[in-house]
NULOLUM-262097 format. One line per 8 residues: number of its first residue (from 1); for each residue x, y, z of C-alpha. Coordinates in steps of 0.1 Angstrom, whole numbers. Layout:
N
NUM	X/Y/Z ~ ...;
This chain:
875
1	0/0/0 ~ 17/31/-13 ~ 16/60/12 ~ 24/89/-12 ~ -5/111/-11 ~ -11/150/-23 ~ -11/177/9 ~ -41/175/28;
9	-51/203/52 ~ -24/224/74 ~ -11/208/105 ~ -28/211/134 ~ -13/230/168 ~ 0/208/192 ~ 1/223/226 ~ 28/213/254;
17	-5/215/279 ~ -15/184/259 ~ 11/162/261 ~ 8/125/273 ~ 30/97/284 ~ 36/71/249 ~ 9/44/249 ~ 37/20/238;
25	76/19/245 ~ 96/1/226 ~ 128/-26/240 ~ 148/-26/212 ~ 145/-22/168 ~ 169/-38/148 ~ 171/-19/115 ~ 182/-33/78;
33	193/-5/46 ~ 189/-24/16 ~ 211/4/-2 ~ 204/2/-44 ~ 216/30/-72 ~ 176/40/-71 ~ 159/31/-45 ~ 166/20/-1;
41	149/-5/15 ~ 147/-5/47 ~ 133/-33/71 ~ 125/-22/113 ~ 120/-51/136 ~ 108/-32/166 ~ 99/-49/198 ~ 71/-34/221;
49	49/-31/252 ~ 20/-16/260 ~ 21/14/286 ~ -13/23/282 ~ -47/11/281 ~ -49/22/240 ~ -56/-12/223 ~ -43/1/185;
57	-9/10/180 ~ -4/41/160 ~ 26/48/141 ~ 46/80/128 ~ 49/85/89 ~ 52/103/58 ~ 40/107/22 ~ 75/102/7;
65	81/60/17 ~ 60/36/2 ~ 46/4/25 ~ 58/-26/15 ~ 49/-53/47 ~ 37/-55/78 ~ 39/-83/103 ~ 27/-87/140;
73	49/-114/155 ~ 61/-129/124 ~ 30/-130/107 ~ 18/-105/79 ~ -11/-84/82 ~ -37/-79/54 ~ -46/-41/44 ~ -79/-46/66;
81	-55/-48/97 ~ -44/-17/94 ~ -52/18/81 ~ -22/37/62 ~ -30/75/58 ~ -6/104/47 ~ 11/111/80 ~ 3/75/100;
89	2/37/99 ~ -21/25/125 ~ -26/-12/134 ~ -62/-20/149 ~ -51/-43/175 ~ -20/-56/194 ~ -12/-77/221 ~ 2/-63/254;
97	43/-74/243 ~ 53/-82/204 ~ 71/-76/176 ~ 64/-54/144 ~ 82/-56/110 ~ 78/-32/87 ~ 91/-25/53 ~ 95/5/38;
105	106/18/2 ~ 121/51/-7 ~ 139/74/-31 ~ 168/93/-16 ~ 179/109/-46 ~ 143/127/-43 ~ 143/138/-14 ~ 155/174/-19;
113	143/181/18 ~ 173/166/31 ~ 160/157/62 ~ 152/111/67 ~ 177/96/40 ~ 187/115/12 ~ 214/111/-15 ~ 242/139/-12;
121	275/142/-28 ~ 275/104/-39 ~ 269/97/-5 ~ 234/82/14 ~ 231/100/44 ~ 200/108/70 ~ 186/138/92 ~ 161/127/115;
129	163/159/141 ~ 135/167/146 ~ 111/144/126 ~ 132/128/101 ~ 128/91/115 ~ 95/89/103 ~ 101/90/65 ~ 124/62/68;
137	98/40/84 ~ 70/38/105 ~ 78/45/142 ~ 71/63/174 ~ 90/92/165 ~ 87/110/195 ~ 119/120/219 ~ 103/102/249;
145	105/70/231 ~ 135/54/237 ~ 151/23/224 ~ 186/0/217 ~ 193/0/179 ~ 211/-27/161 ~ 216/-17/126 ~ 228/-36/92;
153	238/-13/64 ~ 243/-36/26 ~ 254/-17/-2 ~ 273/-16/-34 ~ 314/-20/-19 ~ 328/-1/-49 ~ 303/21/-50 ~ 297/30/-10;
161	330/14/8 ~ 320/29/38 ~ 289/19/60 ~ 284/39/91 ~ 254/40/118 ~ 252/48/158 ~ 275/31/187 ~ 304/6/184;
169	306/-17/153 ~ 303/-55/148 ~ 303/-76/120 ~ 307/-72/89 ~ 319/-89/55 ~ 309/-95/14 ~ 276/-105/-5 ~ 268/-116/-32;
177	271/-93/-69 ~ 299/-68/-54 ~ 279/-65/-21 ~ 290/-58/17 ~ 271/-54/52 ~ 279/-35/81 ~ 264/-37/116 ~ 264/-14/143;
185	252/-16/181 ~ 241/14/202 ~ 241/-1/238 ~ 224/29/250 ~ 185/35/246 ~ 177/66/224 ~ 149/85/208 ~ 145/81/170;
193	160/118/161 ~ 199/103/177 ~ 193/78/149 ~ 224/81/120 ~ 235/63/89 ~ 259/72/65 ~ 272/49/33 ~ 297/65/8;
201	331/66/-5 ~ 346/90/19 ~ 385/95/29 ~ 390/90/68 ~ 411/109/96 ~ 422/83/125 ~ 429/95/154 ~ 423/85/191;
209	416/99/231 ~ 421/84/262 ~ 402/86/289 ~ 405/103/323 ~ 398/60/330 ~ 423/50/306 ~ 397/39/280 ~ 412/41/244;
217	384/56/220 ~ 393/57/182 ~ 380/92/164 ~ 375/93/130 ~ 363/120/105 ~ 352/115/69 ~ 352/137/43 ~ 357/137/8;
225	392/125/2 ~ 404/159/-15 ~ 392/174/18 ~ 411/157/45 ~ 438/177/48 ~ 417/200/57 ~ 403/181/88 ~ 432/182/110;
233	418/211/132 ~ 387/195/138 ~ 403/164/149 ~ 424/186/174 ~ 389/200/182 ~ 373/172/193 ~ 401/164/216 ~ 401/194/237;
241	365/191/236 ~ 368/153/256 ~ 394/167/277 ~ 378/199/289 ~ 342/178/296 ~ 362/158/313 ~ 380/183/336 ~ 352/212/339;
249	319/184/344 ~ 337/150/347 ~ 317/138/317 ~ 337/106/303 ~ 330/96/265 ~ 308/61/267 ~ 315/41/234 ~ 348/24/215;
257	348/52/188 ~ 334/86/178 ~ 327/93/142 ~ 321/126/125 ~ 311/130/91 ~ 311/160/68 ~ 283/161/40 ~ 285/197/15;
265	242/192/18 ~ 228/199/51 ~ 202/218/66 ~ 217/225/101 ~ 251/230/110 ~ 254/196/129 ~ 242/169/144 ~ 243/150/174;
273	237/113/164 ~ 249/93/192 ~ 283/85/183 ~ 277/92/146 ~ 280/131/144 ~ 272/144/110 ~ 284/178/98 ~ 284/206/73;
281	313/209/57 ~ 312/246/71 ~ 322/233/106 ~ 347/203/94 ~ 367/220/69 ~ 395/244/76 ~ 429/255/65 ~ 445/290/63;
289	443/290/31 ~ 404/287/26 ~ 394/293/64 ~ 393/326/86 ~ 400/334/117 ~ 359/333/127 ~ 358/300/107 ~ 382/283/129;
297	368/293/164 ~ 335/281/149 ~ 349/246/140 ~ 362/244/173 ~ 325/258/186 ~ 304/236/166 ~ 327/200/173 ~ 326/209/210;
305	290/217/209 ~ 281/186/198 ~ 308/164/217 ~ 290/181/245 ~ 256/166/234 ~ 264/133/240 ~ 256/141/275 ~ 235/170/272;
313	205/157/247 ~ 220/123/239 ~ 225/104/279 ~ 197/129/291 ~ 172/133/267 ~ 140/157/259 ~ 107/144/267 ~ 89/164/241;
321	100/188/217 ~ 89/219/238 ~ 120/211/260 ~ 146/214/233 ~ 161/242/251 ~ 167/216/276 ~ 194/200/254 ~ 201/234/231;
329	202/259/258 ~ 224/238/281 ~ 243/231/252 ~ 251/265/240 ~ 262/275/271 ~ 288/245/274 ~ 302/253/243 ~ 305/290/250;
337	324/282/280 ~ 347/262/261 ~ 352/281/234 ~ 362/310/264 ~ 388/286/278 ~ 403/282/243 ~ 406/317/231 ~ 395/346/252;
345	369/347/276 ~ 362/387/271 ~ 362/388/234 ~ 339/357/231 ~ 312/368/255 ~ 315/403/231 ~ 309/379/203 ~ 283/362/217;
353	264/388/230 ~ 268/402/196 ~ 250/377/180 ~ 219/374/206 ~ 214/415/197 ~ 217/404/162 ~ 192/376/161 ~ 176/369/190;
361	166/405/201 ~ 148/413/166 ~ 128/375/168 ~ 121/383/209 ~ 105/415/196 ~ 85/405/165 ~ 58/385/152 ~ 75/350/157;
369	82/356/192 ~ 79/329/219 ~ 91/321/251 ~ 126/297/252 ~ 102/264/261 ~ 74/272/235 ~ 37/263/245 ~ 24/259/211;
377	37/252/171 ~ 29/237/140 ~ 59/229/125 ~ 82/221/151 ~ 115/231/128 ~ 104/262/128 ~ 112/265/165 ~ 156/257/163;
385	158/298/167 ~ 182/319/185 ~ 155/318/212 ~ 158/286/220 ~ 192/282/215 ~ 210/320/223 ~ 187/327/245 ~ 182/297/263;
393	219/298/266 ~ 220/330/284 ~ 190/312/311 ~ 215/288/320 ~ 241/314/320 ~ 223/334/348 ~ 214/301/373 ~ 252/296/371;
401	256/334/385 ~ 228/330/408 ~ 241/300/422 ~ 274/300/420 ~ 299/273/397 ~ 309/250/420 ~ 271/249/426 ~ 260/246/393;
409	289/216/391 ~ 272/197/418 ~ 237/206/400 ~ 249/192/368 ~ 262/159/391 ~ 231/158/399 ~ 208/163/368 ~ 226/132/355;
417	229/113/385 ~ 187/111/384 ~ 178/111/347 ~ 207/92/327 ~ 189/74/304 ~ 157/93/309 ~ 134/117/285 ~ 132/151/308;
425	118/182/311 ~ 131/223/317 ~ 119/218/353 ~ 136/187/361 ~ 171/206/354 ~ 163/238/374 ~ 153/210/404 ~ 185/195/400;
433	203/231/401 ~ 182/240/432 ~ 187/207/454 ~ 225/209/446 ~ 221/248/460 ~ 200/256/479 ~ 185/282/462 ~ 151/289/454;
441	148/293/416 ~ 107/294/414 ~ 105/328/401 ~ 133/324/380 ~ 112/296/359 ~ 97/328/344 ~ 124/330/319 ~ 116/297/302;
449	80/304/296 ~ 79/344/293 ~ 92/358/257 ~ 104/391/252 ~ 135/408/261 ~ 132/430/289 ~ 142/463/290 ~ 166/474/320;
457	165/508/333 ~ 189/524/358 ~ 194/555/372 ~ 212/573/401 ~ 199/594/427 ~ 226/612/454 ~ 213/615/488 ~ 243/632/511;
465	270/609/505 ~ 252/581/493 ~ 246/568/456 ~ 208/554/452 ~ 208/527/421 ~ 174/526/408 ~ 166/496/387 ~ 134/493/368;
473	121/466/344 ~ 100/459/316 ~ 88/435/291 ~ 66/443/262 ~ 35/424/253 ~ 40/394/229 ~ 20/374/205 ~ 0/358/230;
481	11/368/259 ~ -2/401/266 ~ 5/409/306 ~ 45/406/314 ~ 55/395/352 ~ 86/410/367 ~ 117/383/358 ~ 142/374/386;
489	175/385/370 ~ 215/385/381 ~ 228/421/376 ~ 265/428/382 ~ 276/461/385 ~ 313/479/396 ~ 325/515/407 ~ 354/532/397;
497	361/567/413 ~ 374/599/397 ~ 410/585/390 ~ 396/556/376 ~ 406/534/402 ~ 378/502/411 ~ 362/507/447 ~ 336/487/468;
505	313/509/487 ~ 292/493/510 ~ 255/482/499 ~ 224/483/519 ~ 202/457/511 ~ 203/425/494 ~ 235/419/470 ~ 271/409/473;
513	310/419/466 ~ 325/394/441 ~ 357/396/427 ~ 341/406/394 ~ 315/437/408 ~ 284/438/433 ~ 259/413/421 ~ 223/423/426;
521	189/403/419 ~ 164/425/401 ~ 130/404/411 ~ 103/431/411 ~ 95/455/388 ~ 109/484/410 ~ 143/480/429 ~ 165/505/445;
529	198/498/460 ~ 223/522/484 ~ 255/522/481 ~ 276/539/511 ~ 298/568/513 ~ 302/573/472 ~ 327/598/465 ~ 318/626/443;
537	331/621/404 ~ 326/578/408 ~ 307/561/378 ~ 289/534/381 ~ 297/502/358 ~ 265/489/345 ~ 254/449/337 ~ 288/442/340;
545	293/408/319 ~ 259/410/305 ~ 248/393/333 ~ 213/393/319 ~ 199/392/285 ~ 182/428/284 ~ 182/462/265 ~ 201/486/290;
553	190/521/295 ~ 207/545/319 ~ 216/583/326 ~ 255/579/317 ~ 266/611/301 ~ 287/611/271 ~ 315/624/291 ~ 311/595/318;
561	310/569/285 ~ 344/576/278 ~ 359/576/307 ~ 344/540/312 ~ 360/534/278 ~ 391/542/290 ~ 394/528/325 ~ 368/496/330;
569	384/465/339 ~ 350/448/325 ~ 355/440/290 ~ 322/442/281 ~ 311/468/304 ~ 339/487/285 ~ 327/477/249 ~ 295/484/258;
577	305/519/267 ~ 315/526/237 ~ 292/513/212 ~ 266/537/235 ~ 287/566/230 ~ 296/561/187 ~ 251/547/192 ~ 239/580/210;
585	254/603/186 ~ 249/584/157 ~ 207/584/167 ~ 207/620/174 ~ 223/626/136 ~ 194/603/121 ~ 165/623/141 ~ 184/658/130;
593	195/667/162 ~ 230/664/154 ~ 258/669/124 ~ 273/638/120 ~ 302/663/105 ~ 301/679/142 ~ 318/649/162 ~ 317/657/203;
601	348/658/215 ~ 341/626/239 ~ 344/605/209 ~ 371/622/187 ~ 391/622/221 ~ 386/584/227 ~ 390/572/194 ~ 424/589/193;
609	431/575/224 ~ 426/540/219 ~ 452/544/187 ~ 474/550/212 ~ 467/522/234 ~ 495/498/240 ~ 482/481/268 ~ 443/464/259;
617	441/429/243 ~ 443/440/202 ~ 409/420/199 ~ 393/438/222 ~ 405/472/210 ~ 397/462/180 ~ 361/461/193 ~ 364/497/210;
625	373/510/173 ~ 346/493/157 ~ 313/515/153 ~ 278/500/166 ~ 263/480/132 ~ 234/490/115 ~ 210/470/133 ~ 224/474/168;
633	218/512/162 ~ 183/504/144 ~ 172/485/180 ~ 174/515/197 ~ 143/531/173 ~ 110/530/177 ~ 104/537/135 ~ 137/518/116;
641	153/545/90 ~ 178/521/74 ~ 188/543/47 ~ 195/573/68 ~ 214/548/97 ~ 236/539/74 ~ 245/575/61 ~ 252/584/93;
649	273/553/101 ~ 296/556/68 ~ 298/595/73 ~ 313/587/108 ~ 334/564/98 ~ 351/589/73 ~ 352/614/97 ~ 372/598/123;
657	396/584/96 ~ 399/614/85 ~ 408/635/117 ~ 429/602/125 ~ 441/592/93 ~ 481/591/103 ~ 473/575/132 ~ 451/549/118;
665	477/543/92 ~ 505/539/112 ~ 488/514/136 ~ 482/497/109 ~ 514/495/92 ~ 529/481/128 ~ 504/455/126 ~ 516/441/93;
673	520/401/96 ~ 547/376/100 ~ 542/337/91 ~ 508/327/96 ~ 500/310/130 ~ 464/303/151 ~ 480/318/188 ~ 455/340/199;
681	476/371/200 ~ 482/365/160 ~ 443/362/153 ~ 440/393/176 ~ 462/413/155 ~ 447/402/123 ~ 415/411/140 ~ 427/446/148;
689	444/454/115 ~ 413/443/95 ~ 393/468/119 ~ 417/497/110 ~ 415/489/73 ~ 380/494/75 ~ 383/532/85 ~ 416/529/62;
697	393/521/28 ~ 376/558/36 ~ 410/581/26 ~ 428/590/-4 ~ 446/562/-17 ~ 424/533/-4 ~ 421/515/-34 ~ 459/507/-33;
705	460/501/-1 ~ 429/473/-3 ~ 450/458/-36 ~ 478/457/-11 ~ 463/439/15 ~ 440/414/-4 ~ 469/403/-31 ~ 498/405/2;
713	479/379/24 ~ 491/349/33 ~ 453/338/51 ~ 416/335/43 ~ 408/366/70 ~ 432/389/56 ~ 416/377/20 ~ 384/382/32;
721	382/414/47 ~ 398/435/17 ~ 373/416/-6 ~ 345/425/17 ~ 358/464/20 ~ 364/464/-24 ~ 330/445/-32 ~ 313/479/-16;
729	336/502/-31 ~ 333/521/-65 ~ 372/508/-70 ~ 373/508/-109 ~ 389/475/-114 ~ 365/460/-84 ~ 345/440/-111 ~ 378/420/-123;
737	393/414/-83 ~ 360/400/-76 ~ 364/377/-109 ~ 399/365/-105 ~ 389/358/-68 ~ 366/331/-83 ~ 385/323/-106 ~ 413/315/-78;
745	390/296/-61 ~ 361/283/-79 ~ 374/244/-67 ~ 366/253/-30 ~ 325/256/-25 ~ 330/268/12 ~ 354/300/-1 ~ 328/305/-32;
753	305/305/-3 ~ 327/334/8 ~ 329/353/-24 ~ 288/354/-24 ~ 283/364/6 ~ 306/393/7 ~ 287/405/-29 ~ 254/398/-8;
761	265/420/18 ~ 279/451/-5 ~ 261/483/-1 ~ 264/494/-34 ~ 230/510/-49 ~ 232/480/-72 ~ 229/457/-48 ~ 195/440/-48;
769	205/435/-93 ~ 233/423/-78 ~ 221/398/-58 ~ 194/386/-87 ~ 225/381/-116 ~ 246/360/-87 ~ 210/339/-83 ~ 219/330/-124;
777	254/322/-115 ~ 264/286/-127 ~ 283/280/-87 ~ 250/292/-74 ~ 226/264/-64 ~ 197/269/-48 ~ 191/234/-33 ~ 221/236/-17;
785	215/255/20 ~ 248/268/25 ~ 252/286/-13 ~ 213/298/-6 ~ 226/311/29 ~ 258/328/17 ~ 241/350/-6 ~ 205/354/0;
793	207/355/41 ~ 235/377/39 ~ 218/401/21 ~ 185/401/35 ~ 196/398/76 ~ 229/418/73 ~ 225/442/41 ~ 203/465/59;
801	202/497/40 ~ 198/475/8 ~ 176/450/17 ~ 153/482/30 ~ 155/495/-8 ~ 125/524/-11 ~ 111/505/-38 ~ 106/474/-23;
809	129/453/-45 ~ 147/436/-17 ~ 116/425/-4 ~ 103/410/-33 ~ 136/390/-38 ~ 130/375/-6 ~ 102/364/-13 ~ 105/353/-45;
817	131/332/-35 ~ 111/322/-8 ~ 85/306/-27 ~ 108/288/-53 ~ 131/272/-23 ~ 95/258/-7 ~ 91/239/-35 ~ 126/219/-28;
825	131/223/9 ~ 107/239/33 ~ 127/240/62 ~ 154/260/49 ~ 128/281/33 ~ 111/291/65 ~ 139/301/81 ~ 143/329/51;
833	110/346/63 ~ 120/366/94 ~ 135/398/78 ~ 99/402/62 ~ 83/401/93 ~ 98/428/107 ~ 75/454/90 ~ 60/469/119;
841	94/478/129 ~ 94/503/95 ~ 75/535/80 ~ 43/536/64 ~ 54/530/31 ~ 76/503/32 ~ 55/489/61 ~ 30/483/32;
849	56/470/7 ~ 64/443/33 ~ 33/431/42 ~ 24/431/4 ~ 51/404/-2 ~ 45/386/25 ~ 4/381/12 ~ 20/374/-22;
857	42/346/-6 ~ 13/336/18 ~ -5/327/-20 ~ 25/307/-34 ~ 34/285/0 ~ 30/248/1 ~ 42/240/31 ~ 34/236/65;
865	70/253/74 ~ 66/282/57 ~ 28/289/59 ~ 32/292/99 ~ 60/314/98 ~ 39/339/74 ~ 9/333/88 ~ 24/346/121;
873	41/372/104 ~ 12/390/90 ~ -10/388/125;
């Protein structure tokens, strides 16, 4: 019985307030790939027990497999023992324990979704986060259904050499007609979405780690076998990654061998298949030649992140998907911490926090907003958003303030030593974090089920020689969710007196000295703190850390700005300084209230400063140069002006490297690079020079001095960041750099990724043509998510004064190319649709211009992923 059928109706909402326990759990499913040039056949075995008093068992399923059997116990059941519809198989009646069979047929070199099995590179290769299980076969794909899987892969040998799947390996040997099998054992139980398989002819990276027990475990990673030279760094990766879980949680790796695999077709970055990780090339691949700086600590974050699963998501599991912060959140936050003990701590919490502004802030304060544990969705891919992860990252980042680390250790002892092997909720890990603490986190749950990003207001009030901190918050309303409750929030903040010198003056009231600033706990909407005996001239150092995930308000004077620039031991305290001082002036220019030509003397005065600083880490001076971006200034307005932001941006940049320009270029020329090396004070120079030539490509003579630097590097960053700098610039040879670039490189699809998205970014006026004569570009594909991503979400989320065109080009674009990637893979589709839902956010005009494509799309949509998303997005 064939179970291909047309769309029927949307999806329905499923609600986490519905949820119940599975009626059936299942022991164990042995699994068989029948792997041919056209087709997979694929044979489950599942063994299972009743749970609940639901006599018909009811199976997850899709319209792209066709049903070959079904037997109960051995025997096979006629079509009138069963019903087979679109999205389920459902047998009418079961006994309390037995065994189901079913065989499925399907068509991975179809299956442009690339989520179940798909065909790839000449490789077979599966996705089943979050519901890719069920169009393999019919199962309980759920994440509360757990099971042991024993798996035999049989394929072509010359043709697919290597056969992979979950856990530690067993037999395997020849068939018949140029045949071979594999089989793999996973001796832990997991949910259908862990479940991996991989058959191809792929080179292969050995390697191995011991344990902190003395257990030997052999790593692998396969790639393409032109590309494994290129995997060295992810190999080192992965080993720091075991040995810092190991040191910082005690977290030992639990199988023979760990196996990463990097496919050029993938939907997500990675994924955390139970010892079967499989990767975009993005996060495997990297050499100086074709990697930057940014692309190696992303290797390094991405390999660690989902090392880290294997405890966080894989050993402790989700039991629905309305938890998946439980494994994301937590997870984000473990790799951030790594990623801070390999390269600096300061500049990667600047980094991160960067990116939460970037994305999280504008989702948390549009249309698609929803609390980090979701009550309600559709589609559930639409919900792996910064939210979930960034944010949720940043509520696990706050209980380890409130409680302390080594309290949050003993928590995370704990969460494991109860729920190993379990499905789990939010609430059982904040349990686990308050039994280990002490500490009552009740109001702190909040966070996990109240969207929005609060805004934070303090200001000061003297009362004889006392300093009053008054701390208000706020949280706007949100789809659904109307009434905001105060949130119980860590803030850390310092003093430094008139000389610049840090002091502790004694608080009244609830909050304590730590070696890092005074941390209060903001719980109600209203809170005022006293600080003792506050000399006259001190400044107060506000959110120090970004202790809390909120927009900041506060009465700091320009004047006080600067001197927090220049004397904060806080890093991002410091940073944040700044990018208030370049933000403040640069909104008063856009409402006409300033000159941008008129620069106060607090920033001309600073800026020149920090040229002269010899003593700040270069990366994080490099930050302190570097002007607030277009959208960070654009969250701090009610009505977005793109057009005039970014006028006002580029004229301040010209005028400070114009009052600065010997300066600027004589930092610059000191910066100039020996041999090529990753030590961190290498990519912080490299990170700093690129940050001066930015200010450098506004003088006289740029265009040499961009020739200079792109055809002098030795590196991918270096290469980069001239490109970037000349694919915006009117240079008159900028057409044939941009071609002999490609040319250079056209046999490397991650640095062509590169070359797009530094065209997609360009703020030329011919951008958005641009844009549409790369889309005909024979290196372009737009099945392929990382080529779509590299040009079309570069310009669209980053090319803000050109994706805002007047005319409403950008916007139709988007959605154009919207509605043609729909047709070949939704989920990467919906996650194009934000930018257009962002409307309210704009003026009148092109408020109507948004909205118009977004109808226009809401016409041409055939999915479930992307009809949600715009359905939401026009109200």
């Amino acid at each position: 019985m064939d179970a291909r059928a047309s769309a029927n109706a949307p999806k329905q909402e499923i609600r986490l307030a519905d949820y119940q326990p599975p009626a059936f759990s299942i022991e164990t499913i042995d699994l068989v790939f029948r792997l041919e040039d056209e087709v997979a056949v694929v044979e489950a075995t599942s063994n299972f027990k009743r749970e609940g008093d639901v006599r018909s068992l009811t199976l997850d399923g899709g319209p792209y497999m066709s049903l070959k059997r079904v037997a109960l116990n051995g025997v096979e059941l006629g079509g009138n023992a069963y019903t087979l519809n679109r999205e389920s198989l459902s047998i009418h009646e079961v006994p309390d324990a037995f065994t189901l069979t079913v065989v499925t047929e399907l068509r991975p070199k179809e299956n442009t979704r690339l989520e179940g099995l798909y065909f790839s590179g000449g490789n077979y290769c599966t996705q089943c986060e979050a519901e890719g299980f069920r169009h393999i076969t019919y199962y309980l794909d759920r994440p509360d259904v757990l099971a042991r899987y024993n798996v035999r892969i049989e394929a072509d040998k010359a043709k697919f050499p290597v056969l992979l799947s979950n856990g530690n390996p067993g037999a395997m040997g020849d068939l018949a007609g140029g045949r071979h099998f594999a089989e793999w054992h996973d001796p832990h139980p997991k949910p259908a979405y862990l479940f991996a398989m991989v058959a191809g002819k792929l080179g292969c990276l050995t390697d191995s780690f011991t344990t902190a027990s003395g257990k030997e475990v052999t790593l692998n990673i396969y790639a393409a076998e032109a590309d494994l030279a290129k995997c060295d760094y992810a190999m080192a990766s992965l080993q720091r990654s075991m040995k810092w879980d190991e040191e910082v949680f005690g977290l030992e790796y639990d199988l023979d061998v760990y196996n990463i695999v990097a496919v050029s077709d993938f939907n997500m970055g990675a994924m955390e298949n139970k010892g079967l990780n499989v990767f975009n090339t993005k996060y495997v691949l990297a050499s100086p030649a074709t990697a930057t700086d940014a692309d190696f600590d992303h290797v390094e974050g991405v390999i660690g992140h989902e090392y880290f699963h294997n405890w966080t998501g894989n050993r402790v599991t989700c039991r629905d998907w309305f938890q998946l912060s439980l494994k994301e959140g937590l997870t984000v936050f473990r790799d951030q911490e790594f990623s801070s003990d390999m390269t600096s701590r300061a500049v990667k919490r600047l980094d991160d926090v960067r990116t939460l502004r970037m994305i999280q802030f504008p989702e948390d304060g549009g249309p698609l907003a929803h609390p980090v544990r979701p009550e309600k969705y559709i589609e559930i891919n639409n919900f792996y958003t910064a939210t979930v992860y960034n944010k949720g990252a940043e509520v696990i980042r706050m209980m380890h303030r409130l409680i302390g680390a080594d309290a949050f250790r003993r928590g995370m002892d704990l969460y494991f030593e109860r729920h190993d092997g379990q499905a789990v909720t939010c609430e059982d890990f904040v349990c686990a974090m308050e039994d280990a603490s002490g500490v009552d986190l009740k109001h702190f749950r909040l966070w996990y089920s109240q969207a929005g990003t609060p805004s934070l207001t303090i200001k000061r009030e003297r009362d004889g020689t006392d300093l009053i901190l008054k701390l208000e918050q706020q949280t706007k309303a949100t789809p659904g969710q109307g009434e905001k409750k105060p949130l119980h929030m860590p803030v850390l903040v310092g003093w430094l007196d008139a000389d610049g010198n840090e002091i502790q003056p004694a608080l009244e009231g609830e909050g304590v000295w730590t070696e890092d600033g005074c941390l209060l706990e903001l719980t109600a909407a209203h809170q005022a703190y006293r600080f003792r005996d506050v000399p006259d001239g001190a400044v107060p150092s506000l959110l120090r850390a970004f202790t809390a995930p909120v927009s900041l308000d506060h009465d700091l004077s320009p004047t006080e700005l600067a001197f927090l620039v220049k004397h904060d031991r806080d890093a991002f305290a410091r940073w944040e300084a700044a990018q208030y001082m370049y933000g403040d002036f640069l909104l008063a220019c856009v409402a006409g209230k300033a000159n941008v030509k008129d620069v106060p003397s607090e920033i001309s005065t600073t800026f020149s400063h920090l040229l002269k600083d010899t003593v700040t880490d270069r990366a994080l001076l490099a930050e302190l140069l570097t002007l607030p971006s277009e959208i960070a200034i654009g969250q701090r307005m009610d009505v977005l002006e793109p057009s005039k932001i970014f006028d006002a941006r580029e004229a301040l940049l010209a005028g400070l490297a114009k009052a600065n320009s010997e300066a600027l270029t004589s930092l610059y020329m000191s910066l100039k690079p020996g041999s090529y090396d990753l030590k961190q004070e290498s990519k912080a120079q490299r990170r700093l020079r690129n940050a001066l030539l930015r200010y450098i490509s506004q003088l006289p003579g740029a265009d040499d001095v961009l020739r200079a630097h792109l055809d002098g590097a030795d590196n991918m960053t270096d290469r980069i960041a001239a490109l970037a700098m000349i694919a915006s610039s009117d240079m008159a040879d900028r057409e044939a750099v941009l071609e002999a670039f490609y040319t250079e490189w056209q046999h490397d699809d991650l640095v062509i990724d590169k070359w797009f998205a530094v065209q997609g970014q360009s703020t030329r006026k011919d951008a958005v043509a641009r844009v549409l004569e790369l889309m005909q570009h024979p290196a372009f594909k737009l099945a392929n998510p990382n080529r779509l991503r590299s040009l079309v979400t570069s310009f669209s989320m980053l090319n803000q004064a050109r994706f805002h065109e007047a005319d409403g080009s950008g916007y139709r674009l988007l959605a154009d190319t919207i509605a043609r990637v729909d047709k070949i893979n939704p989920q990467t589709a919906a996650r194009l649709v934000a930018p257009l839902g962002r409307w309210r956010r704009m003026g009148e005009d092109r408020q109507v211009l948004m909205k118009t494509a977004l109808e226009r799309l809401r016409a041409q949509v055939e999915s479930d992923d992307v009809r949600e998303l715009v359905d939401k997005s026009l109200g």
